[in-house]
C-alpha positions in Angstrom: 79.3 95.4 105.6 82.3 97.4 105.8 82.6 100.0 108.5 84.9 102.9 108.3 85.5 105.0 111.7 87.9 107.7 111.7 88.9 111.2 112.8 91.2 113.2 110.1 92.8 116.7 110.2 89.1 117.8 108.1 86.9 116.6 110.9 88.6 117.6 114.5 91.4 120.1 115.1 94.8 118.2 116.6 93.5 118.8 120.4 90.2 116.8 119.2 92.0 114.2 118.0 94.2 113.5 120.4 90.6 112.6 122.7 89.2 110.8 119.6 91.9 108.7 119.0 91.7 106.8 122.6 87.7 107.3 121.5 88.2 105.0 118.1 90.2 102.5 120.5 87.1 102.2 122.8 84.6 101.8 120.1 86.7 99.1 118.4 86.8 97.3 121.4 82.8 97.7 122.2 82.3 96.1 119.0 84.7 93.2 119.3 83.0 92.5 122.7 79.6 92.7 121.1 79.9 91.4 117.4 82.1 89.1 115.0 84.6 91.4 113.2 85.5 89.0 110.3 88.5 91.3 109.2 90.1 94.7 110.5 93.0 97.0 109.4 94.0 100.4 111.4 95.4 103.7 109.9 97.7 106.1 112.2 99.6 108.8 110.6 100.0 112.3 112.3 96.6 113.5 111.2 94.3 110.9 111.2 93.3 107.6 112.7 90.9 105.1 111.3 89.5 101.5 111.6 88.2 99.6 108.7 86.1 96.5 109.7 84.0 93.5 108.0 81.3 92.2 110.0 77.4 92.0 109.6 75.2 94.6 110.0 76.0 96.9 112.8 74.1 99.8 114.3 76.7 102.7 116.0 75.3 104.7 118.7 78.6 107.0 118.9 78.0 110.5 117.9 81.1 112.9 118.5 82.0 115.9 117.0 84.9 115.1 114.6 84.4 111.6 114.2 83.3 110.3 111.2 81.5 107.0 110.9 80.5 105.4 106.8 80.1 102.5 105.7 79.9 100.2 102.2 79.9 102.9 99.0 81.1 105.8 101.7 83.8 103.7 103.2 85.1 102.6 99.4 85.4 105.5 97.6 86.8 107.5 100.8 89.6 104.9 100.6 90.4 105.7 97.0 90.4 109.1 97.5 92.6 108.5 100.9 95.0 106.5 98.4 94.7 109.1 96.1 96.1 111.7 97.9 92.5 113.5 98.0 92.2 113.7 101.9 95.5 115.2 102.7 95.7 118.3 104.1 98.6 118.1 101.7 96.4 117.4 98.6 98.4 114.9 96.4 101.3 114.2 98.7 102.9 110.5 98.1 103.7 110.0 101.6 100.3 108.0 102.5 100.7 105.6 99.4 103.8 104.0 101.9 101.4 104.7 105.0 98.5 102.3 103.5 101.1 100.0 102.5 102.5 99.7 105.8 99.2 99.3 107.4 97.8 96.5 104.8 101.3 94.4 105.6 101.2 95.0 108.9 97.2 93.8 108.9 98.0 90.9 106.6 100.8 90.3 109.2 98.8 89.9 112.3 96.4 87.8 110.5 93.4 90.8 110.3 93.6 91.3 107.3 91.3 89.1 105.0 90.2 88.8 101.6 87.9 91.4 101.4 90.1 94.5 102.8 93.2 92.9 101.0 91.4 93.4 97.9 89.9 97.3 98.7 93.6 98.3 99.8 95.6 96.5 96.7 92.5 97.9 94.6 93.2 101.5 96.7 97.3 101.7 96.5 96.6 100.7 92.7 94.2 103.7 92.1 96.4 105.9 93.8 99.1 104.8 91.5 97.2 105.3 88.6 96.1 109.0 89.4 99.1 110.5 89.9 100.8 109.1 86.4 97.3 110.1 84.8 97.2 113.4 86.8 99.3 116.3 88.2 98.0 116.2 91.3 101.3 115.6 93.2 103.9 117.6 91.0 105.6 120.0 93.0 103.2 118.9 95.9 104.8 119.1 99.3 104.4 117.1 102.5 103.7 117.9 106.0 107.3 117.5 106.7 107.9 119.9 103.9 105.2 121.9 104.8 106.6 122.5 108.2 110.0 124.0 106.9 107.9 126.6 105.0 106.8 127.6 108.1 109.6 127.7 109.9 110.5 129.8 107.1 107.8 132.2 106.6 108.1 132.9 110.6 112.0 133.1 111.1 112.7 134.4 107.8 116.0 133.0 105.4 116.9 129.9 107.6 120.2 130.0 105.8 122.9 130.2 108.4 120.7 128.8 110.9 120.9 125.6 113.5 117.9 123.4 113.6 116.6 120.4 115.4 114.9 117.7 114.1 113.2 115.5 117.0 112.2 111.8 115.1 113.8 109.8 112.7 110.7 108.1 111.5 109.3 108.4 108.3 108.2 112.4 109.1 111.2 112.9 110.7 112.8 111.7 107.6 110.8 114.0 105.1 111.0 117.3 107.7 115.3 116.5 107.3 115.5 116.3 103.7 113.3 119.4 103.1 116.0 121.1 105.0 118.7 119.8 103.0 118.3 122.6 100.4 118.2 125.6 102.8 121.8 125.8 103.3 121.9 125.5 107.2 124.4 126.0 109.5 123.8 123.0 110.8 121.6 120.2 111.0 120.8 117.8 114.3 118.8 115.2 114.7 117.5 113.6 117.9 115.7 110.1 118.0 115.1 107.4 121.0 116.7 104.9 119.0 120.0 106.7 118.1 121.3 104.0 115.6 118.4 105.8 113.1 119.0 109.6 114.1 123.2 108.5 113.2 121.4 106.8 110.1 119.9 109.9 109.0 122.1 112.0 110.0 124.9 110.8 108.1 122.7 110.9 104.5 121.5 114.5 105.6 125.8 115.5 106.8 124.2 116.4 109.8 124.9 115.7 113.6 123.4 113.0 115.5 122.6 112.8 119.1 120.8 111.0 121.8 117.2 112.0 123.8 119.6 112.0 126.6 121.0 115.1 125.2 118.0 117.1 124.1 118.7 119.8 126.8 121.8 120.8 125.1 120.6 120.6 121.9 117.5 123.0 122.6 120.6 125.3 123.8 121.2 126.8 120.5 119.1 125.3 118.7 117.0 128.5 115.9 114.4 126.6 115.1 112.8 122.8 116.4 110.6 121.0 114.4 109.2 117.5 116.2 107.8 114.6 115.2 107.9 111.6 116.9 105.3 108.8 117.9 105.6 109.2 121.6 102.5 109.1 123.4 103.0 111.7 125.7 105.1 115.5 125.3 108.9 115.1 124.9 109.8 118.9 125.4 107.7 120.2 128.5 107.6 123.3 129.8 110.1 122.9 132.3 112.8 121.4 130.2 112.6 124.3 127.5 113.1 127.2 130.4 115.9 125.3 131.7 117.9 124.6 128.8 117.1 127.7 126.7 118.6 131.4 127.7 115.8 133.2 128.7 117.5 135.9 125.3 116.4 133.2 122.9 113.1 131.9 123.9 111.3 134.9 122.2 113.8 134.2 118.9 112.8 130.4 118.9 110.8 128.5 116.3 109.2 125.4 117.2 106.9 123.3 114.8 105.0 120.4 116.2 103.5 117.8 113.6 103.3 115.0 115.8 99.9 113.5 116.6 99.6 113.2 120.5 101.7 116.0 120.3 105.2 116.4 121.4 105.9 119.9 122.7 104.2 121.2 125.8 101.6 123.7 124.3 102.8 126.2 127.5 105.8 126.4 126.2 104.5 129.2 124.3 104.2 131.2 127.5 108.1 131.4 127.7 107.8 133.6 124.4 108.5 130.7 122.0 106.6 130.9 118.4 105.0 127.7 119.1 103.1 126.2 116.2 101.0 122.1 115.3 99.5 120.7 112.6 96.6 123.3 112.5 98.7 126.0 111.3 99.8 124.0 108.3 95.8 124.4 107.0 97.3 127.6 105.2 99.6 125.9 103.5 97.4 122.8 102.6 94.7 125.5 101.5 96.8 127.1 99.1 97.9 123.9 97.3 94.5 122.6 97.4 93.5 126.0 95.4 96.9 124.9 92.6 95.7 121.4 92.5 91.5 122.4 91.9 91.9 121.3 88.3 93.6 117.9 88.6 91.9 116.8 91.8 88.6 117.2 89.3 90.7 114.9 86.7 91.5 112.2 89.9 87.8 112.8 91.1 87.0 111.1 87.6 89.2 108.0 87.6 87.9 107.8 91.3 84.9 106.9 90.3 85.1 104.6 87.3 87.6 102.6 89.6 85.6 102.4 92.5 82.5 101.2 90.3 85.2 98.3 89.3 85.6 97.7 92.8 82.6 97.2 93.8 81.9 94.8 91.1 84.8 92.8 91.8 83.7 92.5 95.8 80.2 91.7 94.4 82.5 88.7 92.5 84.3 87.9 96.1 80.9 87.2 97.7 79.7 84.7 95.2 83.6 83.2 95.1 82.8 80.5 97.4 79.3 79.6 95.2 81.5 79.4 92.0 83.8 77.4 94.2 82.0 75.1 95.2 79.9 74.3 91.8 83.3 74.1 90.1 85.1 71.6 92.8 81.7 69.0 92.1 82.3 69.5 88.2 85.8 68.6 88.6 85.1 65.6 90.8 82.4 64.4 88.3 84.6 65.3 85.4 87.7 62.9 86.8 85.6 59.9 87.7 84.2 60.0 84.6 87.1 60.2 82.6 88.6 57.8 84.2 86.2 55.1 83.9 86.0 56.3 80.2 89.5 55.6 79.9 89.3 52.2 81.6 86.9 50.9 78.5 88.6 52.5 75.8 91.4 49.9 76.9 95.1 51.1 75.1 94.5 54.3 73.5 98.2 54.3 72.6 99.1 57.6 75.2 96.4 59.6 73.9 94.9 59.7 77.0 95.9 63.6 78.0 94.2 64.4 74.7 90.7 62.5 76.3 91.5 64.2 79.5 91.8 67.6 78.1 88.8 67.1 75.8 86.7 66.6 79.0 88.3 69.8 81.0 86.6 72.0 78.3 83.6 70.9 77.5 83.1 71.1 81.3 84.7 74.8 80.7 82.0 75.9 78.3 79.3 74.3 79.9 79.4 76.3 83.3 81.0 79.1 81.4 77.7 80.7 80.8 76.5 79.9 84.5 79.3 81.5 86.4 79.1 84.2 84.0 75.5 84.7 84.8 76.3 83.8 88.8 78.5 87.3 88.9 75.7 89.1 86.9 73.3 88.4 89.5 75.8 89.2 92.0 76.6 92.5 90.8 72.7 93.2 90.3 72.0 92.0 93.9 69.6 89.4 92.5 69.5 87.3 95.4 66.4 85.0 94.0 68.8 84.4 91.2 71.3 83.1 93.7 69.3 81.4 96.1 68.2 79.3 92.7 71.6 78.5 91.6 72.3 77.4 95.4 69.4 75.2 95.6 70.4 74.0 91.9 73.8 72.6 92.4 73.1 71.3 96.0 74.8 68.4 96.6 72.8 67.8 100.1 69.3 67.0 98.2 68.5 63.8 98.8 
């Protein structure tokens, strides 16, 4: 079986899943303490979190609001649309094509990552591939990051001419920074923990890096903030913003937060600061889901002749070791043989690759047909079929 648990910027609002994240992390653990979990791999972007797991039959007794629990067909075709850039509150952004990436290396890396979800997420990063060259779902799509500027925009007006702070270097960070390049700032700074990367990006943006050490001043003057960091826990509290902003400001001050926990303080908007998080984006993310109706239909299509391959080839995986096996006792029968063929036919001048590949396919075509009908059966879920061709090829019998 393959379980899917998440909580996504559909099914909880960002307070929600800040809970439901540290929920996801208690039920993973439940389950590992209860059950075998033959293979894992964990998603975390800014607005979602999910677990995918193999194991054997498992019965959930978790009911929240917001968190979302499916398993087999559910679990697979929610993946391809995930891939697909159909789950983003950014319909067609690119951004989570590198995100599933990341977590399948990062899985395959730790060793939880097995056959079964390597295959679903090559399969998935390849479908997502496919649908955007086949569709239009991501041209002229924005992301979050991009998404955030807009807002900025629409609430401060022309940000030409204006100083903004970019708290996070990461991969957000990185697509908040460049969506500002265009807007003709006054300036540009970016804060991260690790400075080396904020100098990094700073330098490809011709903007001004500095230290967490020296967020204070940079909050000073700064028009407008957008965050978005990884920390677990707010960066910009209450107490630092009405220390280090002039109390004339505060009420001229933008700050966007799209980091999932969040970084800014949500009193901060008692000092008078248009304070804004990832549920205020929905507007945007509803408008370009209304531009993209018509190609998400087109990628809803390919969706579904792709996952029906999918399935079939996981069907193929389960009867791998069947095949396997059958072929590695031809093989073993087919060498001795030859062999001792070889050994009467004396001196066959060094023909003898020409006897030995003369016996590889007529064992070829002989189980053709059976392996064939072995992934027939599979697909079909015709276990009788199966249990036959086990008992069949049994080498155990007496």
């Amino acid at each position: 079986m393959i379980l899917n648990i998440r909580i996504d910027h559909k099914s909880a609002e960002i307070s929600q899943m800040e809970q439901l994240s540290r929920l996801i992390d208690k039920i993973f653990e439940d389950i590992n303490q209860t059950q075998t979990i033959k293979e894992y791999l964990q998603i975390k972007t800014c607005n979602r979190q999910e677990m995918y797991m193999v194991m054997d039959k498992c019965g959930l007794d978790y009911q929240w609001d917001g968190l979302v629990v499916e398993k087999d067909d559910e679990a697979l075709e929610h993946v391809l649309r995930l891939a697909s850039g159909l789950e983003s509150m950014i319909i067609g952004e690119d951004q989570i094509l590198g995100q599933l990436k990341d977590s399948q290396k990062q899985a395959i890396k730790e060793g939880t990552c097995g056959p079964i979800l390597n295959n679903v997420f090559t399969k998935a990063i390849h479908v997502g591939q496919i649908v955007r060259q086949k569709t239009h779902i991501n041209e002229g799509a924005v992301s979050i990051g991009s998404a955030a500027v807009r807002l900025a925009e629409h609430v401060h007006g022309d940000l030409k001419c204006k100083k903004v702070l970019v708290i996070g270097a990461g991969q957000m960070g990185t697509l908040v920074a460049k969506a500002l390049v265009a807007k003709r700032l006054k300036a540009i700074v970016v804060a991260n923990r690790t400075h080396d990367r904020a100098l990094c990006l700073a330098k490809e943006l011709g903007g001004s890096a500095i230290h967490f050490d020296h967020l204070s001043e940079a909050l000073y003057d700064a028009d407008v903030v957008i965050s978005a960091t990884g920390a677990p826990h707010p960066i910009i509290t209450y107490e630092k913003v009405m220390e280090a902003v002039p109390a004339e400001t505060l009420k001229k001050m933008v700050m966007v937060d799209i980091a999932n926990p969040r970084d800014i303080d949500a009193r901060v908007a008692e000092l008078g600061v248009r304070l804004y998080n990832i549920d205020d984006l929905r507007g945007i993310a509803r408008k370009n889901r209304e531009m993209r109706e018509n190609e998400a239909k087109a990628a809803e299509v390919l969706i579904g002749k792709e996952l029906r391959l999918l399935k079939r080839s996981l069907k193929h995986l389960e009867v791998e070791p069947l095949i396997s096996s059958i072929r590695n006792d031809a093989e073993k029968i087919r060498i001795k043989e030859t062999q001792k063929a070889l050994k009467m036919m004396g001196d066959i001048n060094g023909q003898e690759k020409v006897v030995d590949d003369l016996s590889k396919i007529l064992v070829d075509r002989i189980f053709s047909d059976i392996i064939k009908n072995i992934k027939i059966a599979a697909e079909e879920d015709d276990n009788i079929t199966l249990e036959a061709v086990e008992c069949l090829f049994s080498n155990e019998k007496g």
